[in-house]
N, C-alpha and C positions, 0 to 999 in steps of 0.2 A: 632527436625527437622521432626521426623517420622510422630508424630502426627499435624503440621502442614498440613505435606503433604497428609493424609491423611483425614482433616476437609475439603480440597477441591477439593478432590478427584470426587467427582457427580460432582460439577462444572466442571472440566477438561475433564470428559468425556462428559458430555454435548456441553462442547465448541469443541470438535471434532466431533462430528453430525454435530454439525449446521457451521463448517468448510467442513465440507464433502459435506452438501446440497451446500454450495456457490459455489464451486471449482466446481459442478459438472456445477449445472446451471448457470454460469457466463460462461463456457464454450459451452455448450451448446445451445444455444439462437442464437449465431451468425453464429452458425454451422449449425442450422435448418434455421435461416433466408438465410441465402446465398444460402440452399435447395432449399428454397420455392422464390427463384428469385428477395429477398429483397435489391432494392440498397445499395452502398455503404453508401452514404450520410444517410439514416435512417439506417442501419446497427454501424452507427454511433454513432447517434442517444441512441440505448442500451447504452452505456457507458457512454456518456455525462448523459444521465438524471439518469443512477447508483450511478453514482459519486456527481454530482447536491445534490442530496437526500443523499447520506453519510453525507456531508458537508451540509448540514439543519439538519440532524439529531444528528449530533455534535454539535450543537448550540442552538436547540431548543425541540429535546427529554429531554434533561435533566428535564423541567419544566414536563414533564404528568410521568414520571419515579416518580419525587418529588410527585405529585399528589395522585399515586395510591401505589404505594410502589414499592421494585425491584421484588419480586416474582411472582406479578401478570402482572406487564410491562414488566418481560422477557416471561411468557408463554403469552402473550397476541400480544408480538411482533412476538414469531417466530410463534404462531398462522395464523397472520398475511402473514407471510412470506411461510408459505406452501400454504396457499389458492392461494396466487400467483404464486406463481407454479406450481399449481396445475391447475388455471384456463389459464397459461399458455400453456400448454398441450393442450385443452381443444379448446380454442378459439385461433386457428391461423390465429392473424391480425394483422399486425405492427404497428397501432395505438394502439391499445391494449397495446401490449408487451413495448413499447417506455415508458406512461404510468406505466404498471407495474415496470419499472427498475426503477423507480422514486419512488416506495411506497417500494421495496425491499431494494433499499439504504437506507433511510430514516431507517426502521424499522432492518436494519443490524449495523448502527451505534445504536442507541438503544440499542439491545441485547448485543454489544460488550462491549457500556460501561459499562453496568450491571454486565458485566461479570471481566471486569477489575477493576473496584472499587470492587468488591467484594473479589477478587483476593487480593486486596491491604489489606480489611480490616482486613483479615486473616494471612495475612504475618506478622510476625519478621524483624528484622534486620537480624538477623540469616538465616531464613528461604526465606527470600527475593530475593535473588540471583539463589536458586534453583528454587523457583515456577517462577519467571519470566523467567530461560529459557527453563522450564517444557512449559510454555504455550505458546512460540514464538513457539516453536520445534512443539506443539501441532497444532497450526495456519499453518503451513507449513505441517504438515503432512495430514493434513486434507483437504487443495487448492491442494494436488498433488493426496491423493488419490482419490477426487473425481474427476480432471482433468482425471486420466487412467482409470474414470469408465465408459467414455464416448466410448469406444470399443466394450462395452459390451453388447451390444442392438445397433440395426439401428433408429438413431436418425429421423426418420421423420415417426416411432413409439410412443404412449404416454408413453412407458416402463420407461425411463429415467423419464422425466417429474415425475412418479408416484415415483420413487427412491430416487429424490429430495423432496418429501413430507414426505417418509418415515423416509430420516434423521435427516429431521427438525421435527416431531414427537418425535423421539428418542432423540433430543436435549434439548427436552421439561421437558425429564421426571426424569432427574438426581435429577436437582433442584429441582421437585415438592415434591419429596421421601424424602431430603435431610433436616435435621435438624439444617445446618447450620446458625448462627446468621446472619442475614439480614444486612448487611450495612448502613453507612449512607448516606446521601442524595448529589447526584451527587454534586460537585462544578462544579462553573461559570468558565464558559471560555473567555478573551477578547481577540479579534484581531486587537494586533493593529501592522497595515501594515508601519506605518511611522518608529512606534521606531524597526519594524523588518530591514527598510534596514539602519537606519541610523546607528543601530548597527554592521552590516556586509553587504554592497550592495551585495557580491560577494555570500552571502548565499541565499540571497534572490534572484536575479535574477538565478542565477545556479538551486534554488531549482523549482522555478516555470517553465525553462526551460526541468528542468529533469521530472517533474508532467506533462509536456506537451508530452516528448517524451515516456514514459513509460504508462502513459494514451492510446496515439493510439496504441502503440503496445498491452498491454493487454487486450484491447477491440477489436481490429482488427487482431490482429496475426492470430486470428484461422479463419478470411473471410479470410487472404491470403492465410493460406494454403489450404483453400478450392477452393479460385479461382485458384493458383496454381499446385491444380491436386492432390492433398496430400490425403493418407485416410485419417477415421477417426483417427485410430494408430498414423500415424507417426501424425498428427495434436496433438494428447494429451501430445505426447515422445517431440515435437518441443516447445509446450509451458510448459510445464516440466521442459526442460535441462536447460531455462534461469533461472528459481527459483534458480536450483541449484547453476547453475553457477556463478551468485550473490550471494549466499549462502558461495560457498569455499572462493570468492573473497574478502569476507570478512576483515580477519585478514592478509594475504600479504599487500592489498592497505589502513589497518590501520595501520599496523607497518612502514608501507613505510609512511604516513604521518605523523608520531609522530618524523620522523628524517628528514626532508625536508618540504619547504613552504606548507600548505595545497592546494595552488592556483595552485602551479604546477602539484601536484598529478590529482587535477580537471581537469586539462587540458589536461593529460596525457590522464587520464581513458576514459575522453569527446574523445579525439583524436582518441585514437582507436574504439570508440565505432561510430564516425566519418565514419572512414576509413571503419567496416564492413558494415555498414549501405551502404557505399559509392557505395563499390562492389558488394552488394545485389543489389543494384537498376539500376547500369550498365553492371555488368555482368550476371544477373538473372538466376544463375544456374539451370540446370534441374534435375541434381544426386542431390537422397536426400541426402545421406552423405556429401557431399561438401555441400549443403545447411543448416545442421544441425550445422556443424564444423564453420560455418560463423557466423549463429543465435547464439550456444553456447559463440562464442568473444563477441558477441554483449551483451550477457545477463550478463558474469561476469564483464564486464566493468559501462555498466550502469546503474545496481542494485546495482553497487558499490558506487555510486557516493554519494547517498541522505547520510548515515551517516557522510560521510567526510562531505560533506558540514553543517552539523547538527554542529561536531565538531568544524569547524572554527569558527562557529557563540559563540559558546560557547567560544574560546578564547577570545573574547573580551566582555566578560560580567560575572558577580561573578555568581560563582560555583550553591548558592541556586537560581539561576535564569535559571535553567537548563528546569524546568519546562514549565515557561512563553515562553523563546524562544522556546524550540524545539516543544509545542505546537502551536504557533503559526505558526509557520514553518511547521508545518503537515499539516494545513490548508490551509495555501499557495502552498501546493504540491495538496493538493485534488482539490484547484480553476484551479489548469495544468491541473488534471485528466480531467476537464471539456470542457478545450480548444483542446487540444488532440484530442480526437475522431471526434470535431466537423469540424475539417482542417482536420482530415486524410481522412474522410469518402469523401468527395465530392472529396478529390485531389486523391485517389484510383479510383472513381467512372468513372475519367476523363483520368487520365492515367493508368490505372493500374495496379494488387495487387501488384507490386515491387513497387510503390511510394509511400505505404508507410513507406520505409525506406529513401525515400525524406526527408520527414517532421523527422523523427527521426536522420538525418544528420545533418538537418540541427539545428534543436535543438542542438546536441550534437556541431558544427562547431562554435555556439552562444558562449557557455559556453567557449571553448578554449580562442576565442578572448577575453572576458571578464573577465576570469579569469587571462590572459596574462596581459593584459590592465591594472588593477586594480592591479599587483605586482608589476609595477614600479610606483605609485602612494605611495606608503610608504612599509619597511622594514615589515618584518611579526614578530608576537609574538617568545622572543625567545625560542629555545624549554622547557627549566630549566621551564620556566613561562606556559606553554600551560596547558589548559585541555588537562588529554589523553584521546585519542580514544575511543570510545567503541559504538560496531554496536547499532544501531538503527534501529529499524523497522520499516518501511515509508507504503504509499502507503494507499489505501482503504480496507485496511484491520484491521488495527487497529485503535484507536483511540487518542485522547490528554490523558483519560485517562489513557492508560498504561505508558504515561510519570512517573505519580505517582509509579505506581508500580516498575519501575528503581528504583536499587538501587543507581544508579548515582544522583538518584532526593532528595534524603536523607539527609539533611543538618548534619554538625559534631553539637555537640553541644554546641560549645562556637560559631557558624555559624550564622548573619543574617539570619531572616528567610525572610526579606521584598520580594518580587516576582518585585521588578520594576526592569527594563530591562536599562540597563548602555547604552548612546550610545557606548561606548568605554572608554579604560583603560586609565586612566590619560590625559582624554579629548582630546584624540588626533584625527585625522582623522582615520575613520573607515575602513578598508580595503576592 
């Protein structure tokens, strides 16, 4: 186990630089724009073409990764990715920067998968369990430290901007040193959206719903606290406390769905996440602390949501099919990331920075009804029968490739290994 964990050892530190650069400057960018008097609507803008580019670079880096190899596709991508933040800095102009979030996504899904197949190629059965949650922990630590580096210089400085190069620099350099055997050559990924709802409607709308409401908020959260009146501080502490808070929310709202309908839990989680949203946008408090206590509800509810919904999907389809769906379903939550920002930004622009807890209402108000809807439509898997629980990590930050690295994704082996996607168990209607 030791020496597992220690063959990917430079990769893990590597992958926390270049989690440091993201967290820093994905925060960053809409902090300066809202500075420099950038509307909603293109403040928008950033995140849809972030995300845009994630999800292309999930689908189509694989092929120049296969081309050139991973060691040169990973320092060539985050190469890549510091110039752009570097000429970020640099040149402030929102055609520009909209632009740039387009080639940073792009070339961050690239690095990521690199970094998860390689992750993969190095694991055991044994060692599997720990480097996978060595590297989520790493991904999280990395989006939060660079989030509270943003206190630390006045952003309408190029201080940050040059901080964000530094660490994509440093993330450069594990790997390059590192005598690690090189992996093999990315696998294909298909999407396909038919055999995703016909397998679960309730997964697939819920999951593209929550990719929409967790989209504007992560791209937008930090223009509200800025239109809000928020420092820099409480802006880094405000979008911080939802990671965690989806974070703790974790294992309560999966043991609570491994003993009750998963559709109910959804509805639940959706519900409250509803209601804060509800009272952010009507009562629009002015004390940070009552505003933080609000956002906090908000964050451990709706970051809760995407595994549940992952899991149900996987009740009704065999176990080695973990893969196909829940990648595909990551894909589906990234095409939300892209709608998100694109209806928060102008519906902010119009009413705004409390509406866009509108759109994230009403998202979450979506998922209730249809999660309700859809449980008296047929009985749920019983529990004896279910896949259990186990978090997954959603969002544009990882990739389909760390599906592989789950140990969940691991077939036993007397197990099919076939990847086709069942609509359901004993042909029956899908939930």
């Amino acid at each position: 186990m030791r020496q597992n964990l220690f063959s990917v050892f430079a990769l893990l530190v590597g992958t926390l630089f270049l989690f440091l650069g993201n967290g820093l400057h994905s925060l960053l960018m809409p902090m300066r724009g809202a500075g420099e008097g950038y509307s909603e609507t293109i403040l928008g803008f950033f995140g849809t073409s972030w995300a845009a580019g994630f999800v292309l670079g999930c689908i189509f880096a694989r092929r120049l990764v296969k081309r050139v190899g991973h060691v040169r596709a990973f320092s060539g991508f985050i190469s890549i990715i510091a110039i752009t933040a570097l000429t970020t800095g640099i040149l402030i102009d929102p055609t520009v920067w909209v632009f740039s979030r387009a080639v940073t996504g792009f070339s961050s899904a690239a690095t990521v998968m690199i970094i998860e197949s390689w992750l993969n190629e190095r694991a055991t059965n044994e060692s599997r369990g720990m480097i996978f949650s060595l590297y989520i922990a790493i991904t999280l630590l990395g989006v939060v430290g660079g989030q509270m580096a943003v206190p630390l210089a006045d952003i309408k400085s190029q201080t940050l901007f040059l901080l964000c190069g530094i660490f994509y620099c440093f993330a450069m350099l594990p790997t390059l040193v590192s005598n690690a055997q090189t992996p093999k050559p990315l696998t294909e990924l298909k999407l396909d959206l038919v055999a995703l709802y016909k397998n679960s409607p309730v997964s697939f709308i819920g999951i593209l719903l929550v990719g929409i409401a967790n989209g504007a908020w992560g791209t937008l959260g930090a223009v509200f606290g800025a239109k809000a009146g928020l420092s820099a501080g409480d802006i880094a502490i405000m979008m911080t406390i939802t990671i965690f808070a989806g974070a703790a929310m974790q294992i309560p709202a999966g043991r609570m769905s491994d003993r009750m309908d998963r559709r109910y839990v959804l509805a639940i989680l959706s519900g409250v996440s509803f209601l804060a949203g509800f009272q952010l946008f009507v009562v629009r408090p002015e004390n940070v602390t009552t505003l933080l206590i609000l956002i906090s509800v908000y964050g451990a509810t709706a970051y809760a949501l995407y595994p549940i919904a992952v899991a149900h999907a996987n009740d009704f389809a065999k176990s080695t099919d973990f893969v196909a769906i829940s990648g595909g379903l990551l894909l589906l939550y990234g095409i939300g990331t892209v709608i998100g920002p694109t209806v928060g930004g102008p519906v902010m622009q119009y009413m705004g920075p409390y509406a866009l807890f509108a759109v994230t209402a009403i998202s979450h108000g979506l998922i209730v009804t249809y999660a309700l809807l859809r449980s008296r439509m047929r009985a749920p898997v019983p529990v004896g029968e279910r896949d259990s629980y186990k978090s997954v990590s959603s969002g544009t930050t990882v990739t389909p490739e760390s599906l592989a690295l789950n140990p969940r994704a691991q077939p036993l082996p007397e197990a099919d290994t076939s990847a086709n996607v069942e609509p359901s168990r004993d042909g029956a209607e899908p939930a």
